[in-house]
Backbone bond lengths (Angstrom), bond angles and torsions (degrees), N, CA, C in turn:
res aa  C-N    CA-C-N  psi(-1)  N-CA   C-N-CA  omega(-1)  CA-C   N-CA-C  phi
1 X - - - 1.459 - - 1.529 109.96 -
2 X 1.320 121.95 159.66 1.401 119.67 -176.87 1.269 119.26 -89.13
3 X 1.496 120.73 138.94 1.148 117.38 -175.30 1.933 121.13 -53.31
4 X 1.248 118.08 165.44 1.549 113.58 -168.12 1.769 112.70 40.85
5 X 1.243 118.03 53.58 1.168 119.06 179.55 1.380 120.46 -88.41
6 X 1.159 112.10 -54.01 1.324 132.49 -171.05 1.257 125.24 -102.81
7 X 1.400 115.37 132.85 2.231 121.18 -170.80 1.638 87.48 -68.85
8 X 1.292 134.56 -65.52 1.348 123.20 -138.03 1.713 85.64 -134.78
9 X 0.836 112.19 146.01 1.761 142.82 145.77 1.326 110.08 -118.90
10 X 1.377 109.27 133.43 1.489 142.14 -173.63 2.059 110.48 -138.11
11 X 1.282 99.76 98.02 1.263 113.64 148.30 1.377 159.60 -169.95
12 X 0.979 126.35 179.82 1.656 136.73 -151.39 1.439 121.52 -151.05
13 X 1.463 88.88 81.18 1.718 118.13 -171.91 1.470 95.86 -83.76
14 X 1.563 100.65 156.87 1.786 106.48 -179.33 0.881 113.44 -63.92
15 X 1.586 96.84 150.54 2.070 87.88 -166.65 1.377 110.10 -108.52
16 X 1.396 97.96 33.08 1.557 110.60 155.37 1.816 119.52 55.12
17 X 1.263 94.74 51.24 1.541 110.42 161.59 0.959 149.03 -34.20
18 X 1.439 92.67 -50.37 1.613 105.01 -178.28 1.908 90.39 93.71
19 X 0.546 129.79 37.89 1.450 127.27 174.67 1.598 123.04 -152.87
20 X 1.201 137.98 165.11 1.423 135.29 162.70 1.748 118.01 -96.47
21 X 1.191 124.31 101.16 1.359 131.62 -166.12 1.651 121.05 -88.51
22 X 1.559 98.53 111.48 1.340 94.47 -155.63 1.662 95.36 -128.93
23 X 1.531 118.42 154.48 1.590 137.37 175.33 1.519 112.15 -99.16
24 X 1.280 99.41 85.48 1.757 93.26 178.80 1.824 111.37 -89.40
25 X 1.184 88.13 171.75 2.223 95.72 171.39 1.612 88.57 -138.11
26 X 1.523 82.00 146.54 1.669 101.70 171.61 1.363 98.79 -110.32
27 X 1.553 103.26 141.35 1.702 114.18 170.69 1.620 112.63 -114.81
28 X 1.216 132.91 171.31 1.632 118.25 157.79 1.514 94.82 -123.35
29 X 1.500 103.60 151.75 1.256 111.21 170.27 1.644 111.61 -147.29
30 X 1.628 104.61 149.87 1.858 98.47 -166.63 1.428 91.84 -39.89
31 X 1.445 106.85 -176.44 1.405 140.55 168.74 1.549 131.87 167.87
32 X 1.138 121.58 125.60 1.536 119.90 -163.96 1.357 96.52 -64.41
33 X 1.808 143.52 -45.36 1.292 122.76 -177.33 1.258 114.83 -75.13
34 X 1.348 133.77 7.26 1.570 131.47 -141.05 1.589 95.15 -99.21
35 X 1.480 127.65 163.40 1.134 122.83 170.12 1.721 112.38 -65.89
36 X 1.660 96.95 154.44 1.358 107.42 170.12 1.278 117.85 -87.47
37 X 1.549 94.42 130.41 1.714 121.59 175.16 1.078 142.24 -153.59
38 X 0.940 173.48 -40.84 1.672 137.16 155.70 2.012 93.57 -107.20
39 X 1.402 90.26 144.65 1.176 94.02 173.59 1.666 133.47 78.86
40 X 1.282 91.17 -16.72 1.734 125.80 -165.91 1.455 133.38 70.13
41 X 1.439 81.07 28.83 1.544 91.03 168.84 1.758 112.24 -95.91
42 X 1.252 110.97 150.67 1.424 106.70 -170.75 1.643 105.38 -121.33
43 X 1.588 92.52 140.66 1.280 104.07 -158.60 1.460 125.88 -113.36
44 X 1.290 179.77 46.72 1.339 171.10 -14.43 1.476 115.17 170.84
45 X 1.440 114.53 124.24 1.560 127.53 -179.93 1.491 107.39 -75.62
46 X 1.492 105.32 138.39 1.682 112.69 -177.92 1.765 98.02 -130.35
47 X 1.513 99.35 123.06 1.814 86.44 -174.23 1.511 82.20 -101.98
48 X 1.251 97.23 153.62 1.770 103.45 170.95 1.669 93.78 -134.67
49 X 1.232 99.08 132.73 1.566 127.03 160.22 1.416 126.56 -48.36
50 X 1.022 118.09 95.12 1.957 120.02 -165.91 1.484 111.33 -87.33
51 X 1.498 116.39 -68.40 1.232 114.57 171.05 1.715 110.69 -121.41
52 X 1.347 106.52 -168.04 1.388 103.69 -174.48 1.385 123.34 -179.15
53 X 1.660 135.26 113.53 1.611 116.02 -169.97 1.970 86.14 -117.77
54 X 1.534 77.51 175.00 1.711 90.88 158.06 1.328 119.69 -112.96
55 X 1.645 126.74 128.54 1.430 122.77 -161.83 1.163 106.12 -139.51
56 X 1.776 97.01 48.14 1.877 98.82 173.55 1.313 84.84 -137.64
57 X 1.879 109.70 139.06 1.416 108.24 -177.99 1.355 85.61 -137.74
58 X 1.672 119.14 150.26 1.439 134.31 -179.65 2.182 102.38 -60.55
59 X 1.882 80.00 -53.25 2.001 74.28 -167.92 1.933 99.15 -109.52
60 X 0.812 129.79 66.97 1.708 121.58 -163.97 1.014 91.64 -48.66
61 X 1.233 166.85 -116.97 1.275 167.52 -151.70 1.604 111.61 -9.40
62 X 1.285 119.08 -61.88 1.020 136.22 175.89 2.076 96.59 -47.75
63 X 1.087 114.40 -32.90 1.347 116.38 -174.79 1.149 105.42 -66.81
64 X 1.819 119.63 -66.62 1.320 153.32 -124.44 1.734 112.68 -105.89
65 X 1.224 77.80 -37.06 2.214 90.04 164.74 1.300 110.90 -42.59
66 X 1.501 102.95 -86.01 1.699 123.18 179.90 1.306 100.63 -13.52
67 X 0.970 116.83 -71.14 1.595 127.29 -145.95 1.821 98.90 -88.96
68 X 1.265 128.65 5.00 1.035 101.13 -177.84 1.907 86.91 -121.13
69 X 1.137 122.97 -17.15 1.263 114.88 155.33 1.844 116.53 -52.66
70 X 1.271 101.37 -45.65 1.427 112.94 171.22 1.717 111.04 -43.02
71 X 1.395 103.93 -50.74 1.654 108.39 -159.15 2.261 81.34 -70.43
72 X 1.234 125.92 -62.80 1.321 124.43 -147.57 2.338 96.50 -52.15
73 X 1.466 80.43 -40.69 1.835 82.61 166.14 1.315 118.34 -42.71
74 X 1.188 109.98 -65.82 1.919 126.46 -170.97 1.906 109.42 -54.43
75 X 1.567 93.45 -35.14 1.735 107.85 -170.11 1.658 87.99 -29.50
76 X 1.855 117.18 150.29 1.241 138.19 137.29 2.104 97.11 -59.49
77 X 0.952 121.40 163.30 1.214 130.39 169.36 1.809 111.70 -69.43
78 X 1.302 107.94 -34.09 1.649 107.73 165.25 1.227 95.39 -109.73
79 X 1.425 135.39 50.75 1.681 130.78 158.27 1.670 90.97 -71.86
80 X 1.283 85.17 165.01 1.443 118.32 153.43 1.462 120.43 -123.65
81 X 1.219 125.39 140.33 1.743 130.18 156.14 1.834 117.51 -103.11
82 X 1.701 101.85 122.61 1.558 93.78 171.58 1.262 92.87 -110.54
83 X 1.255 132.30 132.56 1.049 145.02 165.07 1.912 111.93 -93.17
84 X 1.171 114.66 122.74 1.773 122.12 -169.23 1.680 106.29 -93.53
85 X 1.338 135.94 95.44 1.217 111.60 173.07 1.816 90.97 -129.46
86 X 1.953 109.67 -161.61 1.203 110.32 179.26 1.583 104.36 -129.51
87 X 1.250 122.87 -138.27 1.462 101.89 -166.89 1.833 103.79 -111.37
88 X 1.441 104.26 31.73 1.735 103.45 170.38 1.181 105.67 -93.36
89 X 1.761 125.28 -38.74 1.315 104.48 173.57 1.448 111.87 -134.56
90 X 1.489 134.20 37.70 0.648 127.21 -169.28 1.670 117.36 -100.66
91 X 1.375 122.71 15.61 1.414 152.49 -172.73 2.011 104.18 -104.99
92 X 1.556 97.13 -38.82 1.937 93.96 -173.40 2.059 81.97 -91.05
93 X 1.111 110.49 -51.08 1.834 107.61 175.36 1.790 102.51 -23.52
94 X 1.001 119.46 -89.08 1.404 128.22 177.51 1.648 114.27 -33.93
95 X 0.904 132.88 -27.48 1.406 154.45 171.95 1.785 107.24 -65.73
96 X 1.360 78.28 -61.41 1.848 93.08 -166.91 1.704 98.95 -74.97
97 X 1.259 132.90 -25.61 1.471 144.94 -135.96 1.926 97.99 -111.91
98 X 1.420 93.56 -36.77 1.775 100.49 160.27 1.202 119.68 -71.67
99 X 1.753 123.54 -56.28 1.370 107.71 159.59 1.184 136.48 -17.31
100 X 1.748 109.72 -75.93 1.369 142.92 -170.96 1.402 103.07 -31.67
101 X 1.953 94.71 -73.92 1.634 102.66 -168.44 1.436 110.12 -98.83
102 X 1.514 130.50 -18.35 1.350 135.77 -160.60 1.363 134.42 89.54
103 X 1.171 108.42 149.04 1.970 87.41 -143.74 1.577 98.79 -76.08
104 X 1.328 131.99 -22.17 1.396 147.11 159.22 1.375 107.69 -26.06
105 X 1.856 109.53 -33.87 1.720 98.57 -166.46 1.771 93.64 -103.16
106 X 0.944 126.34 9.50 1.290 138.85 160.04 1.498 125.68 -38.66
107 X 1.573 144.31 60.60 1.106 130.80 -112.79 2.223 78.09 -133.30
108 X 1.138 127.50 -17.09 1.588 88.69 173.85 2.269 74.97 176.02
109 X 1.443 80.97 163.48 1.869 94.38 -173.39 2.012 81.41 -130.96
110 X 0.823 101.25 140.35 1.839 121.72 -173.02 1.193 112.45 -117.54
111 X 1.437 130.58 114.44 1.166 119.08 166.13 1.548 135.79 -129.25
112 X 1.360 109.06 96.82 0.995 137.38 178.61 2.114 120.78 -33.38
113 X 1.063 95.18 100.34 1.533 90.57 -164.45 1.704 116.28 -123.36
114 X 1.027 106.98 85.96 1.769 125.82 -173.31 1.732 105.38 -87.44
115 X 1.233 111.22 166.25 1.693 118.90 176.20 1.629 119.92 -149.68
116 X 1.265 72.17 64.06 1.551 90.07 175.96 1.460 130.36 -119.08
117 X 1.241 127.52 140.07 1.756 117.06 178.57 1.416 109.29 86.12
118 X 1.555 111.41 179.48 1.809 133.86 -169.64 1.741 107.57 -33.58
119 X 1.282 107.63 143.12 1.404 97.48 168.59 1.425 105.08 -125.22
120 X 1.359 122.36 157.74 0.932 117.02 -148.52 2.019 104.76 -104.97
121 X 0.915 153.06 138.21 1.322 125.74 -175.38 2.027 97.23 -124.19
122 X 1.084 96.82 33.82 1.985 110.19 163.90 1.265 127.21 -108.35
123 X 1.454 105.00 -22.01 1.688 116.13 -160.99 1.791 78.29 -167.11
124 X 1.925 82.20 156.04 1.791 88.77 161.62 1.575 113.06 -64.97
125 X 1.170 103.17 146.49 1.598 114.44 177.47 1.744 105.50 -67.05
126 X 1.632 111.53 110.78 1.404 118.91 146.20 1.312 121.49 -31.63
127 X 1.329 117.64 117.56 1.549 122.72 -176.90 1.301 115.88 -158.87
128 X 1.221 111.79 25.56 1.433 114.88 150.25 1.675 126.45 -163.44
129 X 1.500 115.29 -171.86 1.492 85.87 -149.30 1.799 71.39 -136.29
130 X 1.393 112.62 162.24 1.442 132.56 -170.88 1.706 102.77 -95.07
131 X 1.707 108.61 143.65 1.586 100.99 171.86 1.615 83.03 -152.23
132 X 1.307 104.75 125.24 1.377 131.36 158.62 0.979 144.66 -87.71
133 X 1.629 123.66 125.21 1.552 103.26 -166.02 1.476 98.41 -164.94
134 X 1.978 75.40 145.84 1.715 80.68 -155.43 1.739 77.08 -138.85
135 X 1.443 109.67 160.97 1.507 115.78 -165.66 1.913 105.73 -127.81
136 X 0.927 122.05 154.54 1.598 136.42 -158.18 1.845 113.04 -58.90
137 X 1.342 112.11 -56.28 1.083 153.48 132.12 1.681 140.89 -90.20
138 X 1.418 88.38 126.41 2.321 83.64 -165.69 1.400 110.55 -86.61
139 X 1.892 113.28 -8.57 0.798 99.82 -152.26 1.999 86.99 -112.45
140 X 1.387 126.03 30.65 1.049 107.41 -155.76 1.582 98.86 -176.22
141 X 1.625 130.47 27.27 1.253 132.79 -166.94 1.626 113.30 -112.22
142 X 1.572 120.35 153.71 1.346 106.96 -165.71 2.089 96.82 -98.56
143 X 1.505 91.73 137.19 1.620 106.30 -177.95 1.386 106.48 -132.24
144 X 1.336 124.65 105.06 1.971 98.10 -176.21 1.711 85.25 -131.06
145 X 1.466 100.00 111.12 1.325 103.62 136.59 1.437 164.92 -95.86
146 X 0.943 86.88 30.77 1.736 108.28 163.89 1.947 104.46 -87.47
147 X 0.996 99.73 -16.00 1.527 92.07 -175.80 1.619 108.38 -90.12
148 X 1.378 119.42 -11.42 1.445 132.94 170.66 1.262 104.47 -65.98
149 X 2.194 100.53 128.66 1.971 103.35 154.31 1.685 100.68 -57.00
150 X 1.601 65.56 155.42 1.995 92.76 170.54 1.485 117.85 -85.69
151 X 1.228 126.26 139.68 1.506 134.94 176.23 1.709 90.51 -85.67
152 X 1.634 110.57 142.41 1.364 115.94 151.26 1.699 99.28 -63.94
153 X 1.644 100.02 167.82 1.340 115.42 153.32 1.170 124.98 -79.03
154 X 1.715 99.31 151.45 1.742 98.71 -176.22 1.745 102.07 -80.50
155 X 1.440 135.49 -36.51 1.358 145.95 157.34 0.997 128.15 -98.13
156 X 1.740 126.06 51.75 1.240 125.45 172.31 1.559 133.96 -15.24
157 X 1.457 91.44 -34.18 1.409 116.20 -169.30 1.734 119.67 -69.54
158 X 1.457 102.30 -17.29 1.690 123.38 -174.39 1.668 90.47 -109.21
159 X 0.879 154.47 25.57 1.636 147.39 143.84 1.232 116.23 -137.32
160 X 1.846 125.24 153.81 1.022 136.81 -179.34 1.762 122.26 -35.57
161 X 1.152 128.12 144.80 1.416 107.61 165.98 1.291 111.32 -78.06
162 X 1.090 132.35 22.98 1.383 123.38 155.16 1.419 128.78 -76.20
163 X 1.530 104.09 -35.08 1.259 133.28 -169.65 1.885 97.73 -90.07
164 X 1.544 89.84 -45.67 1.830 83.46 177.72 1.630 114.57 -51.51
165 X 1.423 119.84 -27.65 1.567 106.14 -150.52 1.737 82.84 -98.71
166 X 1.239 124.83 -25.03 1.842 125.35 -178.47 1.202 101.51 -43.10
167 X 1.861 97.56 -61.15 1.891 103.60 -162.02 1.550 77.17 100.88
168 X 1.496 81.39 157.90 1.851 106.13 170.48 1.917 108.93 -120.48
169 X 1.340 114.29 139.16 1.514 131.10 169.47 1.461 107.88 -23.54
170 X 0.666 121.10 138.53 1.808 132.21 161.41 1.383 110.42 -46.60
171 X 1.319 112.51 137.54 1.713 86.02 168.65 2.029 101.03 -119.45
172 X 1.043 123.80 -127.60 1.744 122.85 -163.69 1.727 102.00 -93.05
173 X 1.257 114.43 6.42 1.859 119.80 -172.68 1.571 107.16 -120.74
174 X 1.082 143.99 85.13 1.326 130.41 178.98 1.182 117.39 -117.20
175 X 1.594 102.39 121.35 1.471 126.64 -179.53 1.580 115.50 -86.96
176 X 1.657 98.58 106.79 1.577 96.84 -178.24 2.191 97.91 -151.78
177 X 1.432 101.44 128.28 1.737 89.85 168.95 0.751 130.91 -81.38
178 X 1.633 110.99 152.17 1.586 108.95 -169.87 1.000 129.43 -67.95
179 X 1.709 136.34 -156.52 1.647 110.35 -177.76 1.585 115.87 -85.94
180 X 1.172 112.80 140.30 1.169 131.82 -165.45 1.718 95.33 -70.36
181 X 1.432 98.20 112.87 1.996 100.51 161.31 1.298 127.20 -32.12
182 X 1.429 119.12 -17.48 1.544 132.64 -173.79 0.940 101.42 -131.81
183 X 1.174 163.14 27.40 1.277 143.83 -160.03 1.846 94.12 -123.30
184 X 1.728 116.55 -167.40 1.252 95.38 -143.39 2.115 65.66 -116.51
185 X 0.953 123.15 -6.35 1.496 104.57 158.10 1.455 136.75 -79.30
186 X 1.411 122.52 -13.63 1.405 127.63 162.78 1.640 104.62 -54.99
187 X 2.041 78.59 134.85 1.724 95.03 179.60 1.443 90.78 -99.23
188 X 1.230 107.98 -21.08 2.193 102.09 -152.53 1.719 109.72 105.78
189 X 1.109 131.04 -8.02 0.963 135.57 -166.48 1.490 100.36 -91.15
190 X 1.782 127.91 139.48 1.083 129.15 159.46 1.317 123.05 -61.72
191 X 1.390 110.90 142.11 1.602 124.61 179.04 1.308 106.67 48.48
192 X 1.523 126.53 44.83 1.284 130.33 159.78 1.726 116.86 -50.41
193 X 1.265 108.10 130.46 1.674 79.49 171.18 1.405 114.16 -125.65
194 X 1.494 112.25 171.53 1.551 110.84 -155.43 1.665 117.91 -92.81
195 X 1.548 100.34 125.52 1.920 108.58 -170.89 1.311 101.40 -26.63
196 X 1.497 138.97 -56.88 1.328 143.02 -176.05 1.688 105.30 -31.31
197 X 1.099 133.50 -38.34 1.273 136.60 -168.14 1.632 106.54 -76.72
198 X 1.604 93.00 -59.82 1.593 100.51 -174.08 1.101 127.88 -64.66
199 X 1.552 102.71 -37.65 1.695 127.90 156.28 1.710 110.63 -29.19
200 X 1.178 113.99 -88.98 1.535 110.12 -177.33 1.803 115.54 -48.16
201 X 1.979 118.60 -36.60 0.790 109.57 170.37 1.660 125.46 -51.14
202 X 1.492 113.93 -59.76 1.309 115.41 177.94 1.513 111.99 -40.40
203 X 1.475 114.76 -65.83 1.159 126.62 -173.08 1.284 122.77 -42.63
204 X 1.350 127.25 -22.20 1.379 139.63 -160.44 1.706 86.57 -96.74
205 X 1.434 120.19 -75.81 1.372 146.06 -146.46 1.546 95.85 -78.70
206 X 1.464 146.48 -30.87 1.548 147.26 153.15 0.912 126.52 -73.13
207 X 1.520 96.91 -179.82 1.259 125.20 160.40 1.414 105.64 -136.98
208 X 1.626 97.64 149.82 2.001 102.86 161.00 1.357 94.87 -46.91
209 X 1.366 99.35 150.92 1.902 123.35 177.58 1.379 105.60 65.66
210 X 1.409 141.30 10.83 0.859 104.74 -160.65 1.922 99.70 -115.08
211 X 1.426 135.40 150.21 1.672 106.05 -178.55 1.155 114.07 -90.66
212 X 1.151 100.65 174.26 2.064 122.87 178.33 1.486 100.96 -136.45
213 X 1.313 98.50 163.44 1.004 107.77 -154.10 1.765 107.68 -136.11
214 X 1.344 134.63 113.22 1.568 116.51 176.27 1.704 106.75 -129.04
215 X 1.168 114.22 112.37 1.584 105.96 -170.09 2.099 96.63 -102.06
216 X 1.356 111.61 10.32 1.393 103.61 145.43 1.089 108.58 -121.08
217 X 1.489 119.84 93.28 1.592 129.79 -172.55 1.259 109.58 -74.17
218 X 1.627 123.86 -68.54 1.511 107.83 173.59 1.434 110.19 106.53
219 X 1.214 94.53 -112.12 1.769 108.22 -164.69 1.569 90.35 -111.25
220 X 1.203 121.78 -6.55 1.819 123.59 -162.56 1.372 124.97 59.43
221 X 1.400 108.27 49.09 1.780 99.31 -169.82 1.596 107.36 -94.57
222 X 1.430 130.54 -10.52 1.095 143.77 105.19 1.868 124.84 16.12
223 X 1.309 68.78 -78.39 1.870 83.01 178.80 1.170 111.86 -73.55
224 X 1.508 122.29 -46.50 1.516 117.86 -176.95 1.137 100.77 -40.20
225 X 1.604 104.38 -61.86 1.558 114.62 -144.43 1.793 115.29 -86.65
226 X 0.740 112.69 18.40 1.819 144.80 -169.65 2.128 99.23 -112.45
227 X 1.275 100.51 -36.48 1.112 83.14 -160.57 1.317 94.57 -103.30
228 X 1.724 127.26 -28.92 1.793 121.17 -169.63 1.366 81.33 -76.07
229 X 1.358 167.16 -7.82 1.634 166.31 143.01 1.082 112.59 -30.70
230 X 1.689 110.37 -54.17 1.524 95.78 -171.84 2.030 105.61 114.26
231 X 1.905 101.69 -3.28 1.039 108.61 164.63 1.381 134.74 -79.89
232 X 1.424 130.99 145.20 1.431 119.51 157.12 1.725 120.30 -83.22
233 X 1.262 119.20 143.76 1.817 121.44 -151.03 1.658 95.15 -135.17
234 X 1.125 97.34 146.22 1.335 106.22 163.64 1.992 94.99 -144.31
235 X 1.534 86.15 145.22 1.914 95.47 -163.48 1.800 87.48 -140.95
236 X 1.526 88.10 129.14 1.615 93.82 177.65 1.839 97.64 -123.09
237 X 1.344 104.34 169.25 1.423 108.80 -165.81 1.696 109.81 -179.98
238 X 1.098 126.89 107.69 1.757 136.81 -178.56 1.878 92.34 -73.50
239 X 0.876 96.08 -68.26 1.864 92.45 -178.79 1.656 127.70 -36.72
240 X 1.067 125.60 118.67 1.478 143.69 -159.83 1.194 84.57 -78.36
241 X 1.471 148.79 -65.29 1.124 143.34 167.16 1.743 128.67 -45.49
242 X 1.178 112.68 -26.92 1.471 106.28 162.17 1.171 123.29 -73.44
243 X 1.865 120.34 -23.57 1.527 110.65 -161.96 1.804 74.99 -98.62
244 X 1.219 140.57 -19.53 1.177 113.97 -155.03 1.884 94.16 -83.93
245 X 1.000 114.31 -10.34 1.709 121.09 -179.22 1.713 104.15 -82.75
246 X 1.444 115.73 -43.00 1.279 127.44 -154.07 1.831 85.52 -80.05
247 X 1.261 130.64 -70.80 1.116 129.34 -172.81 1.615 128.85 -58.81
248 X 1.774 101.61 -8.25 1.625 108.27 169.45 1.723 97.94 -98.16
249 X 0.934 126.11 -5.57 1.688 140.37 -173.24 1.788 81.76 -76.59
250 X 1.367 99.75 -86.81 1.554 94.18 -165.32 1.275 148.97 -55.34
251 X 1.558 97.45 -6.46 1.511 123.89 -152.05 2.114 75.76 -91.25
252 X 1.332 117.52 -65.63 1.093 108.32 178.76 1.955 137.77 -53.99
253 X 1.400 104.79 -2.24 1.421 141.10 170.57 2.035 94.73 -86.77
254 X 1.018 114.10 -2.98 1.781 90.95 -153.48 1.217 139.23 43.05
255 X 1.634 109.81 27.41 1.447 105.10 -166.18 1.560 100.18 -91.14
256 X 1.510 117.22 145.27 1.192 114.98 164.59 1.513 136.76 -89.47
257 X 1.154 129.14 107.03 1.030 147.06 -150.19 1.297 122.57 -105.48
258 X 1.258 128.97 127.44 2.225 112.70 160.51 1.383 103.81 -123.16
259 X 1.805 104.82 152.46 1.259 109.11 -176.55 1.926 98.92 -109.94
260 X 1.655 97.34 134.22 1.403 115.88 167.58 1.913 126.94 -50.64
């Protein structure tokens, strides 16, 4: 791709667990050993394995560099980069991300704060995930907030009702849940994340016509949300299972699409 290509890069590389991260479904089906249930027939849970990556790497860095030197290449000159991680490496990210671009282009740390799933009763429960973002030029990058949803107030009651019914700007903490197991945005894909996120991201960091860019595509929420915008997208992805999710994603969007 050509250098200064792209307004926004958006991504969300594995955040390197140490584990293999996978989306299962449970089914029941009769069975003579299975517990008894309705009717007295007895029944037995079958999880089946849907999708699946690997998100343990010997040198992550050694992975994750390359490519993020890559993204500061691609930057439009008022690009922006959000980079999505959680709190395993998102402390050497910031480190490596000042180098790269300079801590000058260092423009805001995001923190994503959902309440969902295991709690932990050893440590406070992890519940949110880090997004970084640092822009090409500090002195010269596109930010429009007027194009941002509105947050209600947390004390409606301490500002005008004029201001109550607006909502107030987001500020660097945004409270939103992730995708709902049922809901009508689940692809099945692990660590999908929810348009609401990318939504305000794009929106903030574009313009209509202008492209983005996610070379950890994933589930493509990226793309969805790039394209009901009014953006042009380019979505990269090694996993046979991400493009085969990403390209039934869009096909039901009507978006028109070609694959490289």
């Amino acid at each position: 791709m050509p250098s200064q290509s792209v307004q926004l890069i958006y991504i969300d590389p594995p955040f390197n667990t140490g584990r293999e991260q996978v989306r299962s479904t449970a089914k029941s089906r009769v069975s003579e050993s299975g517990r008894l249930g309705f009717k007295g027939t007895r029944y037995e849970q079958v999880v089946e394995k849907v999708l699946s990556y690997d998100d343990a790497f010997v040198d992550y860095w050694e992975f994750l560099e390359p490519r993020l030197e890559e993204a500061w290449r691609l930057l439009a000159n008022d690009g922006t980069l959000y980079l999505h991680l959680d709190y395993r490496e998102s402390h050497y990210a910031k480190v490596l991300l000042d180098a790269l671009f300079g801590r000058e282009c260092f423009l805001n740390e995001i923190i994503w704060a959902y309440d969902y799933g295991a709690r932990s009763k050893s440590r406070w429960p992890a519940k949110h995930d880090t997004i970084l973002v640092y822009v090409k030029d500090p002195k010269n990058y596109h930010f429009d907030s007027s194009a941002v949803d509105r947050e209600p107030y947390m004390a409606p009651g301490l500002v005008t009702k004029e201001k109550a019914e607006l909502g107030k700007l987001p500020t660097d903490v945004w409270w939103h849940t992730i995708v709902s197991p049922t809901g009508k945005e689940k692809t099945g894909y692990p660590t999908q994340k929810p348009e609401g996120i990318l939504s305000r991201i794009i929106s903030a960091s574009s313009r209509p016509g202008d492209l983005v860019l996610d070379f950890f595509a994933g589930s493509g929420t990226t793309g969805a949300v790039a394209h009901k915008l009014g953006r042009n997208f380019v979505l990269i992805d090694q996993n046979p299972e991400s493009i085969a999710t990403i390209e039934a994603r869009l096909q039901k969007l009507n978006c028109e699409f070609s694959r490289a």
